[in-house]
Residue, then its C-alpha position, 0 to 999 in steps of 0.5 A: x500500500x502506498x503511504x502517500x500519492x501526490x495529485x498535483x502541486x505548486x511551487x513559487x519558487x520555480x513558478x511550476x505547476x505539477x499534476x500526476x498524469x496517472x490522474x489524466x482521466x479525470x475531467x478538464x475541468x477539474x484538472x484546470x480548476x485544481x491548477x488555479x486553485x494551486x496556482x493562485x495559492x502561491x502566488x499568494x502565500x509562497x511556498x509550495x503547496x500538495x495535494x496529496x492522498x493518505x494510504x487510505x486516500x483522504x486527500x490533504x492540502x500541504x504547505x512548505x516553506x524553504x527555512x530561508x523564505x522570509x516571504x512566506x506567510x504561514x498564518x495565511x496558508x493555514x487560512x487559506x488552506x482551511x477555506x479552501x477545504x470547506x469552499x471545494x469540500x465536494x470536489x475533495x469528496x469526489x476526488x478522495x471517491x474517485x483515489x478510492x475506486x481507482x487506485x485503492x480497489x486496484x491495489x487491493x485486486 
């Protein structure tokens, strides 16, 4: 079982966007609303952010920091990633729906 699985992520310091193409399947429109939210969160805060699944697939927002970035802003990546929870809860459930199916079930196969 895999211990955590990267979906896709940010960094502002390369000003580069990730995204797992084993998720390719999924909806352009979910692909382009994910690179917009990851996106616009470190043109924001800095830093870089993941979206990642567990080994039980909950999906989580993650935030870091070089230790020498003087720029990031902790507290407002901490808020941003709690309102983003509760603004995209549904498309993190179908995301989460969707790991479980697809990836989790297949292994377990």
């Amino acid at each position: 079982m895999r211990e955590e699985f990267v979906l896709c992520a940010s960094s502002a310091y390369e000003q580069k966007y990730y995204f797992n193409n084993e998720f390719s399947n999924l909806p352009d429109q979910v692909k382009d609303e994910l690179k917009a939210m990851c996106v616009l969160f470190t043109e924001d805060v800095g830093g870089i952010l993941e979206l990642k699944f567990d080994g039980e697939g909950t999906l989580s927002l993650v935030s870091t920091a070089d230790e020498e970035d003087v720029t990031f802003d902790e507290i407002g990546a901490g808020l941003k990633i709690r309102n983003l929870t509760m603004e995209k809860r549904d498309l993190f459930e179908a995301l989460e729906l969707y790991y479980k199916v697809f990836f989790l079930e297949s292994e377990e196969s």
